[in-house]
TORBA-458576 format. One record per residue: residue in one letter; chain; z negated, y negated, x negated of N, C-alpha, C, CB in turn. Coordinates in steps of 0.1 Angstrom, whole numbers, plus 5000, padded with zeros to 4 digits. Glycine has a CB too. Layout:
REM residues N
 resn chain   nw   nv   nu  caw  cav  cau   cw   cv   cu  cbw  cbv  cbu
    A     A    Z    Y    X    Z    Y    X    Z    Y    X    Z    Y    X
...
***
This chain:
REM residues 281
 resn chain   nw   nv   nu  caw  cav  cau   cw   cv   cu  cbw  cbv  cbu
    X     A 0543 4369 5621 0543 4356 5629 0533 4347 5623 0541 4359 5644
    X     A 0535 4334 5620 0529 4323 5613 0514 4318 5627 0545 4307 5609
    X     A 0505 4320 5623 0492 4316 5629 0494 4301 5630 0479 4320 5620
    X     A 0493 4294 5642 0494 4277 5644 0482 4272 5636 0492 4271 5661
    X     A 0490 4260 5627 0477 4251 5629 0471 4256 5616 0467 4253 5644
    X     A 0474 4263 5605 0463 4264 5595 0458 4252 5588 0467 4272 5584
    X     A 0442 4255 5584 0432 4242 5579 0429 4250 5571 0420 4233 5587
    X     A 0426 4243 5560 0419 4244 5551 0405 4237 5548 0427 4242 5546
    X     A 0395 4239 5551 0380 4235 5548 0372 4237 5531 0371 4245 5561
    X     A 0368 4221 5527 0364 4221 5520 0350 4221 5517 0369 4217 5518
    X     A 0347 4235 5513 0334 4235 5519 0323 4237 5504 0334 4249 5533
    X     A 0332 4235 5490 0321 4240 5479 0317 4225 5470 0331 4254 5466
    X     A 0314 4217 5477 0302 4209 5473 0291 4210 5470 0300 4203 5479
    X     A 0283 4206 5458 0268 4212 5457 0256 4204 5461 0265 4216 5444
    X     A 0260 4194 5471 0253 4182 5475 0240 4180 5470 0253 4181 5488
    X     A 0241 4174 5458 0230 4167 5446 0224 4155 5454 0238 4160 5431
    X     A 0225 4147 5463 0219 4137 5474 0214 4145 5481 0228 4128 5482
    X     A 0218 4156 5488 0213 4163 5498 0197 4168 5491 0225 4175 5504
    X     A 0196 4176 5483 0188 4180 5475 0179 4169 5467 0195 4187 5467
    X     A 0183 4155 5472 0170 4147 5463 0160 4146 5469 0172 4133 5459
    X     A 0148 4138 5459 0139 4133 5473 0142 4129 5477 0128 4128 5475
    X     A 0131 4126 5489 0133 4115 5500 0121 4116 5510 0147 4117 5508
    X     A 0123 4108 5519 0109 4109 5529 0115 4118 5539 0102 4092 5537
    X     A 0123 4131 5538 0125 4133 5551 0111 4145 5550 0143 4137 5554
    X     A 0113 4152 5560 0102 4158 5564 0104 4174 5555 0102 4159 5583
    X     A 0094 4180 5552 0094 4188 5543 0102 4203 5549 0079 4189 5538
    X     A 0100 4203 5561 0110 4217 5568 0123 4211 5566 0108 4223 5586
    X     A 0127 4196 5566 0146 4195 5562 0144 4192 5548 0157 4181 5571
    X     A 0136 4189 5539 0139 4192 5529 0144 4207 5525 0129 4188 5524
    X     A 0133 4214 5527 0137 4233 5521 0147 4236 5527 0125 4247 5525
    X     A 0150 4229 5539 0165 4232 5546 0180 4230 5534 0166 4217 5562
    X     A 0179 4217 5531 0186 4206 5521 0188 4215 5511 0177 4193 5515
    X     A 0180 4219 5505 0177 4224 5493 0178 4241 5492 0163 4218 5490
    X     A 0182 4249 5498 0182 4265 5500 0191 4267 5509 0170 4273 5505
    X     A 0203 4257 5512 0214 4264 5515 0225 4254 5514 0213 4272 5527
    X     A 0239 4261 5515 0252 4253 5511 0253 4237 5520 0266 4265 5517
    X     A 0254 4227 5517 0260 4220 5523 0260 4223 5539 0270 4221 5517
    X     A 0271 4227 5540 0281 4226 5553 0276 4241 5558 0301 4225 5550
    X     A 0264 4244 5555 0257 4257 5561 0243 4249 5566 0255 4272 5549
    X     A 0239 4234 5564 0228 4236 5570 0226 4239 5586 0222 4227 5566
    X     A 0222 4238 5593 0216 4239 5606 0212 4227 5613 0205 4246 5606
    X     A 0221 4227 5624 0218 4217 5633 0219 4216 5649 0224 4208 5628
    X     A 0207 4207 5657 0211 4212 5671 0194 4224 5675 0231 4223 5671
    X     A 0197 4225 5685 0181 4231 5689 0180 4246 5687 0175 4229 5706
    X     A 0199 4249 5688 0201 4263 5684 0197 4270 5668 0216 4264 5687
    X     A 0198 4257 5658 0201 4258 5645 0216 4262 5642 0191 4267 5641
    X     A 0225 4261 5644 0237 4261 5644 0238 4259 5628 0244 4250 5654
    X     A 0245 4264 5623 0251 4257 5607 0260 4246 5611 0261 4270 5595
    X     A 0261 4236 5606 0275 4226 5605 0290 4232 5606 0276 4220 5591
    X     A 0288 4241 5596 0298 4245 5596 0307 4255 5602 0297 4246 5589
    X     A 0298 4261 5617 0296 4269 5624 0305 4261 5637 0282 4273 5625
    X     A 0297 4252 5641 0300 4241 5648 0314 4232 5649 0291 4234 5645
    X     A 0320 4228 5636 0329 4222 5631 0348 4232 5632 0322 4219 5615
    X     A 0341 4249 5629 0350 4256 5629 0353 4263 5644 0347 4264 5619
    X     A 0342 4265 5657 0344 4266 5670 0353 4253 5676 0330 4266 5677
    X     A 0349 4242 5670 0355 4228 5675 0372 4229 5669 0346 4214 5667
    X     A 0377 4237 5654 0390 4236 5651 0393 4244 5661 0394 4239 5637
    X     A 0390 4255 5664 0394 4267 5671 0399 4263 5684 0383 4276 5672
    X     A 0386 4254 5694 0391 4250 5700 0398 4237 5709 0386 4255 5701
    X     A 0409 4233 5694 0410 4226 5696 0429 4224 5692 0400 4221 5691
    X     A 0435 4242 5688 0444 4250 5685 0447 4254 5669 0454 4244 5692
    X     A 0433 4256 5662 0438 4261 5651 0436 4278 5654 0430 4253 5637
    X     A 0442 4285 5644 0439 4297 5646 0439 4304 5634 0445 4303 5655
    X     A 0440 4300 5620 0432 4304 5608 0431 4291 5597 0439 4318 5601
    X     A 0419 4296 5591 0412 4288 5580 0412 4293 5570 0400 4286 5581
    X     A 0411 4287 5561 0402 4289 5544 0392 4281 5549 0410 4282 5528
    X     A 0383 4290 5537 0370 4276 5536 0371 4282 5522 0350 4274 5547
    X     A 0371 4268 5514 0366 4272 5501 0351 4267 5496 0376 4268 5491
    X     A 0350 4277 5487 0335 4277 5484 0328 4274 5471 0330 4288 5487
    X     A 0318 4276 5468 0316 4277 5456 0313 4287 5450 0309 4271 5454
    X     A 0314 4291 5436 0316 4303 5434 0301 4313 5434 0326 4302 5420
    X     A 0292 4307 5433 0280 4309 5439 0277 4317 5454 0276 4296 5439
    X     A 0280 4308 5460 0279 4311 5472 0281 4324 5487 0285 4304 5473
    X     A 0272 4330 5485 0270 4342 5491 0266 4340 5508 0260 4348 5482
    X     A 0262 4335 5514 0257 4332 5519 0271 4326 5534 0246 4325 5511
    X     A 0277 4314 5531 0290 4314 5535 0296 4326 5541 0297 4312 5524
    X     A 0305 4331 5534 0316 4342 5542 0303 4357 5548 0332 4349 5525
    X     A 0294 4357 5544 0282 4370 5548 0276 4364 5569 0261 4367 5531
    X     A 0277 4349 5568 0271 4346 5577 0284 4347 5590 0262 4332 5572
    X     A 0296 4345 5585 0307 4342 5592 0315 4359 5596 0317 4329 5582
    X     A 0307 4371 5587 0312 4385 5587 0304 4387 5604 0307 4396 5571
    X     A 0291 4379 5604 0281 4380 5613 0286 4374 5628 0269 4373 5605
    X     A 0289 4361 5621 0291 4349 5634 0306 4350 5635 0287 4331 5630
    X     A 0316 4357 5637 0329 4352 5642 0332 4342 5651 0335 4360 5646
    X     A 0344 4333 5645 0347 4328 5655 0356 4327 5664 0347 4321 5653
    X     A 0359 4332 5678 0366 4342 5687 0380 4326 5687 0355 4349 5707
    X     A 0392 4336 5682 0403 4330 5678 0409 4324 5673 0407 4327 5681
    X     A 0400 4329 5658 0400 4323 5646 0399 4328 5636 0394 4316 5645
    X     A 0407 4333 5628 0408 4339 5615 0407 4332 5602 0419 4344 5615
    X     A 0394 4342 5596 0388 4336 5583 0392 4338 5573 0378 4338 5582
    X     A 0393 4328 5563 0396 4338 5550 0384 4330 5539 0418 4336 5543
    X     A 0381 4331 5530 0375 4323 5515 0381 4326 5502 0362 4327 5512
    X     A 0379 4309 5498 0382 4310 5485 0376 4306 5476 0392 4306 5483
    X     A 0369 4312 5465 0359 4302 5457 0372 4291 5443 0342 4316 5447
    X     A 0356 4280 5439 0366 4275 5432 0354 4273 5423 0375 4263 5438
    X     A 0357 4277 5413 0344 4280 5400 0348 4267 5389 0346 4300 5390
    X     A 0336 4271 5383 0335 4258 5378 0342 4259 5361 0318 4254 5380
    X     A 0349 4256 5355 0359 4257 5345 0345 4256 5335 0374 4243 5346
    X     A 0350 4263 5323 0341 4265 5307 0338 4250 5306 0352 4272 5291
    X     A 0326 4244 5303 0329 4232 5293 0323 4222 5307 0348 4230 5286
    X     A 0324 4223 5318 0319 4214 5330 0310 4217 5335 0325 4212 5340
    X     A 0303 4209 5343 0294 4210 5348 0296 4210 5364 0288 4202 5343
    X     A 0307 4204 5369 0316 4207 5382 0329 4213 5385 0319 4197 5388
    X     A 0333 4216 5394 0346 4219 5394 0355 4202 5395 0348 4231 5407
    X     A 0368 4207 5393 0379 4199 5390 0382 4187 5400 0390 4207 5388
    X     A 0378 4190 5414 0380 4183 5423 0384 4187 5436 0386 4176 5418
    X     A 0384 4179 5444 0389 4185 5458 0403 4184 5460 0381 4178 5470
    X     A 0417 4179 5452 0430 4184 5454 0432 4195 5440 0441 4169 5454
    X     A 0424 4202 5431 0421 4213 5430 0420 4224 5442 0412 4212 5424
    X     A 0405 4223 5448 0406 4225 5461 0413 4234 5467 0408 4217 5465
    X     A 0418 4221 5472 0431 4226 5478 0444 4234 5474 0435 4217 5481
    X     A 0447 4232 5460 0460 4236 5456 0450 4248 5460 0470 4232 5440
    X     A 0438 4255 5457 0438 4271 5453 0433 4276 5466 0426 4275 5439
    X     A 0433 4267 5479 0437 4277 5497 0449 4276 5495 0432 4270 5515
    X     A 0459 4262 5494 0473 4268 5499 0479 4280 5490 0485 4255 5500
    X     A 0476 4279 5476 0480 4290 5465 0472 4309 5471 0470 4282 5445
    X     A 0462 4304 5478 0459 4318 5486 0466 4324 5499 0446 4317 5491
    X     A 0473 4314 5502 0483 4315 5514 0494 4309 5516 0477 4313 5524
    X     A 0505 4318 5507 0519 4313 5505 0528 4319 5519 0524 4320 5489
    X     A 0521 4326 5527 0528 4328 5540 0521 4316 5553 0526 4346 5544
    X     A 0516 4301 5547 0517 4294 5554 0531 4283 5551 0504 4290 5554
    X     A 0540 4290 5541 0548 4276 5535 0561 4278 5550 0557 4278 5514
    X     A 0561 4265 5550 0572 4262 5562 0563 4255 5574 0579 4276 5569
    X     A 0550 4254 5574 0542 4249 5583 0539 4236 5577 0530 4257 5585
    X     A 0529 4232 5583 0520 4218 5582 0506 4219 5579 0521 4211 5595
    X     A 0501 4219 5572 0485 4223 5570 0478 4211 5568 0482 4233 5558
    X     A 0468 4214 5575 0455 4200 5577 0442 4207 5564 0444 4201 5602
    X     A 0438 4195 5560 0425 4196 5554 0417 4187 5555 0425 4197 5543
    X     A 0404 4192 5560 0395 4187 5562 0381 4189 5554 0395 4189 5573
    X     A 0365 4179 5553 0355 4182 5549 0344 4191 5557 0353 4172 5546
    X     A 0338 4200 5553 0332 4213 5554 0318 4205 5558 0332 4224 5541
    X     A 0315 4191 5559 0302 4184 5563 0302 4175 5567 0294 4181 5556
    X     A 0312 4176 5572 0309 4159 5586 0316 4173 5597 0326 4135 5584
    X     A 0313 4163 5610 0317 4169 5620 0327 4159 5628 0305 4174 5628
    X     A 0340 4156 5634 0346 4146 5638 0344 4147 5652 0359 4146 5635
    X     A 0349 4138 5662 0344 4138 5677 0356 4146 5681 0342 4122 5687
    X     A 0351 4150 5689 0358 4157 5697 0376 4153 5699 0349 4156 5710
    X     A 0384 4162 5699 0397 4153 5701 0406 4150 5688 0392 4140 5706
    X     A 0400 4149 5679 0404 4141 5664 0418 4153 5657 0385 4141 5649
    X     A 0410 4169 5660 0422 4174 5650 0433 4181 5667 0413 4191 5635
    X     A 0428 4178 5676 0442 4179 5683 0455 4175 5680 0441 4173 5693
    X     A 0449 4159 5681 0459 4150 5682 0462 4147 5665 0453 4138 5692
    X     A 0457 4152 5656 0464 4151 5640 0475 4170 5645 0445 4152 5621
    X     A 0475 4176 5649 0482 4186 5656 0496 4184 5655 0478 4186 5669
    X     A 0497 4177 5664 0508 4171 5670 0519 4167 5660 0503 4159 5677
    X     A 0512 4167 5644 0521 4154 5638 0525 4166 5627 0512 4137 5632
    X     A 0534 4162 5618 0539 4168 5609 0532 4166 5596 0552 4164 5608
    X     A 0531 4150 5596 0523 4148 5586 0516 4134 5589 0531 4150 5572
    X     A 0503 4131 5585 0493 4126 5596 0483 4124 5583 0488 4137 5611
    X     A 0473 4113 5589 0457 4109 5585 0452 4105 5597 0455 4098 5574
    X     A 0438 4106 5601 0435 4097 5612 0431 4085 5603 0421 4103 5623
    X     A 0431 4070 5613 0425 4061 5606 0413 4059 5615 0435 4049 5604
    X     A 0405 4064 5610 0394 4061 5619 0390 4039 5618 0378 4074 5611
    X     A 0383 4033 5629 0381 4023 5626 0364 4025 5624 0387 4013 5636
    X     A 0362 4012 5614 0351 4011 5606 0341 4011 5614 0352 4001 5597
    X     A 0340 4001 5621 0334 3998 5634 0326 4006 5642 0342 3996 5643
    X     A 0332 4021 5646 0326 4026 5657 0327 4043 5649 0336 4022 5675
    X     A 0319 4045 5638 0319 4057 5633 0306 4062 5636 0322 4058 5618
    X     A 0297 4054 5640 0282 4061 5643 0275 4061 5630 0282 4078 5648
    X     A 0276 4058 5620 0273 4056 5608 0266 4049 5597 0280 4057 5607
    X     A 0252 4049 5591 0250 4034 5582 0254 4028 5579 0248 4031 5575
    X     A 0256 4013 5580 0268 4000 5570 0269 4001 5557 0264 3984 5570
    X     A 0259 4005 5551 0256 4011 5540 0263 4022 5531 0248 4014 5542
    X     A 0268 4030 5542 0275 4041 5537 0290 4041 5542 0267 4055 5541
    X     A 0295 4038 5550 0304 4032 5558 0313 4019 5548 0295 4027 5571
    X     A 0301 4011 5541 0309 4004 5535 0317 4011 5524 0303 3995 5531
    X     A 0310 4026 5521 0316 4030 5503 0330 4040 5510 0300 4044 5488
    X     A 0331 4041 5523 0341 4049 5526 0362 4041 5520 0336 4052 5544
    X     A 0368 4052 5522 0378 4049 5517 0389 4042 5525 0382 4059 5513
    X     A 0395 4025 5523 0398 4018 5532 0414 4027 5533 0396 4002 5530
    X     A 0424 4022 5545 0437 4027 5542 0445 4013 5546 0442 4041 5551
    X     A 0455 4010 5534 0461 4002 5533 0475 4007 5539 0460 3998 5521
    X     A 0481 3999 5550 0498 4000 5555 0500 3989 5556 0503 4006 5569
    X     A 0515 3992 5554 0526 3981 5554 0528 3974 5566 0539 3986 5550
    X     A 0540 3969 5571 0543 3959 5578 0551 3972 5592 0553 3946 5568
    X     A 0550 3981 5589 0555 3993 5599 0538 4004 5600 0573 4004 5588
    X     A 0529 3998 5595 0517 4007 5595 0523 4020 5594 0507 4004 5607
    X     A 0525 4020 5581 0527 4032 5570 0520 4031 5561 0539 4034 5565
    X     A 0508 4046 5558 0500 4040 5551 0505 4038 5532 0487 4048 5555
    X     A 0504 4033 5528 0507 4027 5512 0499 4029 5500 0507 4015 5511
    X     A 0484 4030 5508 0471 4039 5497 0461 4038 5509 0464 4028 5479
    X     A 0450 4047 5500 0435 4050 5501 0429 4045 5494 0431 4062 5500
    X     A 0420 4035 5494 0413 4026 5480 0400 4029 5485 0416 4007 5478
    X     A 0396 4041 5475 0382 4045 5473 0372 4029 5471 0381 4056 5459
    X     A 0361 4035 5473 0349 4023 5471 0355 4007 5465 0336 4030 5455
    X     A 0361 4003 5479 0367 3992 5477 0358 3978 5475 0376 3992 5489
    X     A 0361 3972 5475 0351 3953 5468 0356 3950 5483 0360 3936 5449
    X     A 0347 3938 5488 0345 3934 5503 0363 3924 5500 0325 3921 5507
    X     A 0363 3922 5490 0377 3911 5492 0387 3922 5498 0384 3904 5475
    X     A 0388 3937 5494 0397 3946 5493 0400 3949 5511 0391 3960 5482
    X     A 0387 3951 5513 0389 3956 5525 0391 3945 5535 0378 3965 5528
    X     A 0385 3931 5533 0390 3923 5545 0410 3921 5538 0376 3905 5546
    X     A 0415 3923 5534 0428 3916 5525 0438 3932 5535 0425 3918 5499
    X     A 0430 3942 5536 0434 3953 5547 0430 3959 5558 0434 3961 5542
    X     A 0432 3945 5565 0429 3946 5579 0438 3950 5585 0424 3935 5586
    X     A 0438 3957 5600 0450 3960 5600 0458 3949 5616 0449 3979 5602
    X     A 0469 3947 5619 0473 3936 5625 0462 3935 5636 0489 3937 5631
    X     A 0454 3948 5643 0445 3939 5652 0436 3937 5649 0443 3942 5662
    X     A 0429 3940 5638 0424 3930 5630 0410 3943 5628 0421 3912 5639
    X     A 0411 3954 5626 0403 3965 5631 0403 3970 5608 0415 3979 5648
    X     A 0395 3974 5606 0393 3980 5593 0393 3993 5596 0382 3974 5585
    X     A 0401 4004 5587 0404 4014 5595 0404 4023 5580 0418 4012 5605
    X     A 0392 4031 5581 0394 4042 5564 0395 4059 5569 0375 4042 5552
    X     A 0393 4067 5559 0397 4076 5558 0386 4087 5554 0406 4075 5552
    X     A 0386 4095 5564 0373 4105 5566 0381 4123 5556 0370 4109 5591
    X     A 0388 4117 5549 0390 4127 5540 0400 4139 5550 0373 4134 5534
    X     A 0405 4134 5559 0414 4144 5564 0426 4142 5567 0410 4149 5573
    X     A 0433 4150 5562 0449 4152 5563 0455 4163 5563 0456 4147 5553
    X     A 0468 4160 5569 0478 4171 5577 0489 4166 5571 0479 4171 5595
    X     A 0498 4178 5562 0508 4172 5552 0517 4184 5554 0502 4170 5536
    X     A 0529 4186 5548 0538 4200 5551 0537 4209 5539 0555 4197 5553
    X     A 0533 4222 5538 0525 4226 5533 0531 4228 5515 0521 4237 5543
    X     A 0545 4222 5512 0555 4224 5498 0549 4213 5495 0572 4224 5497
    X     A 0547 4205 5505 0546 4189 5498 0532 4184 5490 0548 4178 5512
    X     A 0524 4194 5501 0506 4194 5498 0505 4197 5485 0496 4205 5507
    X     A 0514 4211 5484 0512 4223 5473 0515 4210 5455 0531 4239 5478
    X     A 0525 4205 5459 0535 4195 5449 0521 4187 5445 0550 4183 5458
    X     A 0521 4182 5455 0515 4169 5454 0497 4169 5446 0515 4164 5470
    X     A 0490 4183 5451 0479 4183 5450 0477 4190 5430 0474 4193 5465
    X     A 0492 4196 5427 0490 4199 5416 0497 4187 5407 0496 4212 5414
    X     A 0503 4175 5411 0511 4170 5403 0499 4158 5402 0527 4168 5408
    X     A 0485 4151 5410 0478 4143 5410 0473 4143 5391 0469 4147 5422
    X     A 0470 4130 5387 0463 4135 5374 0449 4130 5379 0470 4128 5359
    X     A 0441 4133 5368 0428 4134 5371 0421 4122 5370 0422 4142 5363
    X     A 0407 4109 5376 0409 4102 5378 0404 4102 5363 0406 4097 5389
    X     A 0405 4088 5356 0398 4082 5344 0384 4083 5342 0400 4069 5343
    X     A 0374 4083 5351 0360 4080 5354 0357 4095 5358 0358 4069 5366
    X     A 0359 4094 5362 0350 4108 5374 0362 4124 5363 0358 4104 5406
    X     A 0371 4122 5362 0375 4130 5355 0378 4146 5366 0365 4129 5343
    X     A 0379 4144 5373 0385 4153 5384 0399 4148 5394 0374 4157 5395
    X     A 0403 4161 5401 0419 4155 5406 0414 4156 5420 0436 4165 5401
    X     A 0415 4141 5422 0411 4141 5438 0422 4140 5450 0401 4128 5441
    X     A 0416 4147 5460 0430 4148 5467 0434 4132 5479 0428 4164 5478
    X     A 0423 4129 5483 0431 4111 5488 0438 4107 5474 0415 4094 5492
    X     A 0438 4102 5465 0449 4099 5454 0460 4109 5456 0444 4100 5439
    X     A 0463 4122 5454 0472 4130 5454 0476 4126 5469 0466 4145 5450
    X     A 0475 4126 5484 0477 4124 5497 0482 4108 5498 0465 4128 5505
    X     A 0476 4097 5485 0485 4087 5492 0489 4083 5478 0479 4075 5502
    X     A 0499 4087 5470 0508 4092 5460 0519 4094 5463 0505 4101 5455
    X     A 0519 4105 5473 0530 4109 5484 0533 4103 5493 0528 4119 5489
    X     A 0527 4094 5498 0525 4086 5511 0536 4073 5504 0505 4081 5516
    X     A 0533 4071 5492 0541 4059 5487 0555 4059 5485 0537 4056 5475
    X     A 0552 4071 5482 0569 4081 5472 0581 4083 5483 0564 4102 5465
    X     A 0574 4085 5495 0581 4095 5505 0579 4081 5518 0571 4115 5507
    X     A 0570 4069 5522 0568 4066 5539 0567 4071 5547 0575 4061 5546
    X     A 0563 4089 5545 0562 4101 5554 0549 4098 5564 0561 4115 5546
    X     A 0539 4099 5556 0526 4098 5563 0526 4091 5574 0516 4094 5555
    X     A 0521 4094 5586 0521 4086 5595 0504 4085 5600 0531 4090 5605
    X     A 0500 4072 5600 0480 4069 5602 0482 4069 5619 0471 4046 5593
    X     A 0472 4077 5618 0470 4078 5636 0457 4068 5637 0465 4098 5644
    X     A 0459 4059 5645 0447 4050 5646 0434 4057 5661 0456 4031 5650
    X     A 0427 4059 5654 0410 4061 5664 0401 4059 5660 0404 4073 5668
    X     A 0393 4059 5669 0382 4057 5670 0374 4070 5679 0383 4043 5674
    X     A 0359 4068 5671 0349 4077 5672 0344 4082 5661 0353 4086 5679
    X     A 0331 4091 5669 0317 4088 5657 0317 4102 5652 0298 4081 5664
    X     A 0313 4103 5641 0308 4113 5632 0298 4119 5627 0310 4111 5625
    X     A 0295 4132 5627 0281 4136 5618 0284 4136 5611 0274 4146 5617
    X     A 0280 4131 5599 0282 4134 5582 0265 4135 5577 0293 4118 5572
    X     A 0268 4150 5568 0255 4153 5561 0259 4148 5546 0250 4168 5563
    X     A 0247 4139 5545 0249 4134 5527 0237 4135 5520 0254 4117 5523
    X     A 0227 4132 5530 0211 4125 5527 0202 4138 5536 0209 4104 5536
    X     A 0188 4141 5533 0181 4146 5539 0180 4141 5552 0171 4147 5533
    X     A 0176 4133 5552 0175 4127 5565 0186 4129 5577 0174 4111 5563
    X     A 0196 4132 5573 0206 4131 5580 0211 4141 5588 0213 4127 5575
    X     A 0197 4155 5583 0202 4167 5594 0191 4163 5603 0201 4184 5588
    X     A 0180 4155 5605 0171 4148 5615 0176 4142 5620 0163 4142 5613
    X     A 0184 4132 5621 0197 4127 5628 0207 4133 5635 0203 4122 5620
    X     A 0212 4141 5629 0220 4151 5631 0218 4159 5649 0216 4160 5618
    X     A 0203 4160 5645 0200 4166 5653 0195 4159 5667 0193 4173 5647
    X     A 0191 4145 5663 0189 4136 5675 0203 4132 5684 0181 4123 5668
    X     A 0219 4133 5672 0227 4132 5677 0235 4139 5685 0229 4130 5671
    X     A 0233 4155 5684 0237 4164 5693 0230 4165 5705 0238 4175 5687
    X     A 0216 4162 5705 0211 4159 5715 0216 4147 5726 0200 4158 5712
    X     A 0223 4136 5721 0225 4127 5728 0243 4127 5726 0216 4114 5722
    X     A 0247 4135 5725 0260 4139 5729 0269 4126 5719 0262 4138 5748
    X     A 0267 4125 5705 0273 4114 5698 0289 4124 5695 0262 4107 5682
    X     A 0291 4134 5696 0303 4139 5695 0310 4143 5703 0304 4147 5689
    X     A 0315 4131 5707 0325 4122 5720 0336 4125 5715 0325 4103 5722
    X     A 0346 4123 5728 0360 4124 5726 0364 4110 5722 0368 4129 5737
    X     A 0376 4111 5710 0379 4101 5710 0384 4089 5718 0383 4104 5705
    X     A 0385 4078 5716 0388 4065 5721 0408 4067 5726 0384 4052 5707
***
């Protein structure tokens, strides 16, 4: 019997920002810097992120995961043999870094190598999400529901720097708000030119819910970008979105933890205190 709801978490980033200087305080520096990403700790408990993020899929009706990792990474699946999460089945997958690079290939790499670990999810719908933000409460319910889906979060009300907020990925739809692309680190002309009819700017927090042949197609048929020279999966996810009018943008709103910057597990932590991971709008 097919487990509801498989995600896939992307969790083998080696966050090079997270690890720079900065003025944050020297216990979240060594924090930053001595462990995964989406493992730091946050909250009075010390929670890992990623601890937190996967109770919240759980309860929210997923009932197994990938997380993929890095191929490094020990620490990950050792801490989760420890911490289960009650109605939720784990699996990992690393994704190493190819002869000749210095990163791996990309995050619709990624992905092709959870859904290629779990060919008894085909016939489902599988969501993928990032292993370091946390969404408000509510977000992967209602992407649940759909066959195949993106939230459009609005720009506005993410909880988030303008600063960083501006480099996020806008989503362009048509005249049926179907989305048509994802335009990474868009120019201010780009994003006001894709407003959406109520007049709301609405991007993309890297998560999507696709049918799981189509994911599989799609995430291997992406070519690699020109620049950055990895196969990323928003290109691969609105590729398909063009080809097919399938995708359907769920419009919300609500705010986010996202770890990028030292500073931002100090935040982080002022935010769980003040309850910023609200249900959505």
């Amino acid at each position: 019997m097919n487990a509801k709801n498989p995600t896939i978490i992307m969790a083998a980033g080696n966050g090079s920002r997270m690890r720079a200087t900065s003025g944050a305080q020297d216990a979240t520096l060594k924090e930053a810097r001595s462990r995964p990403k989406s493992m730091i700790r946050i909250g009075h408990d010390r929670t890992p992120l990623l601890e937190v993020l996967l109770t919240l899929l759980a309860n929210e009706g997923c009932q197994t995961a990938c997380i993929i990792i890095s191929e490094s990474d020990e620490l990950t699946p050792h801490h989760f043999q420890d911490h289960p999460i009650t109605g939720l089945t784990l699996s990992f997958v690393r994704q190493a870094i190819p002869l000749g690079r210095v990163k791996p290939m990309g995050t619709a790499q990624a992905v092709q190598l959870g859904l290629e670990a779990h060919p008894e999810w085909q016939g489902q719908s599988v969501t993928v999400a990032n292993g370091d933000n946390l969404p408000p409460s509510g977000l992967f319910s209602r992407l649940f529901q759909a066959q195949s889906a993106l939230p459009a979060m609005d720009r506005d009300h993410l909880g988030l720097p303008p600063e960083r907020v501006e480099a996020f990925a806008v989503i362009a739809v048509d005249e049926n708000l179907n989305p048509i692309d994802i335009i990474e680190k868009p120019s201010t002309k780009t994003v006001e030119d894709n407003r959406w009819p109520d007049g709301t700017i609405r991007v993309s927090m890297n998560a999507f819910r696709m049918p799981y042949s189509a994911l599989l197609q799609s995430v291997i048929d992406v070519p690699e970008h020109p620049l950055r020279k990895e196969k990323e999966l928003p290109t691969a996810v609105a590729l398909w979105a063009q080809r097919t009018r399938l995708l359907q943008a769920i419009p919300m709103s609500g705010a986010f933890l996202d770890l990028t910057h030292p500073e931002d597990i100090d935040k982080a932590d002022r935010a769980i205190k003040r309850g910023i991971n609200s249900v959505l709008d």
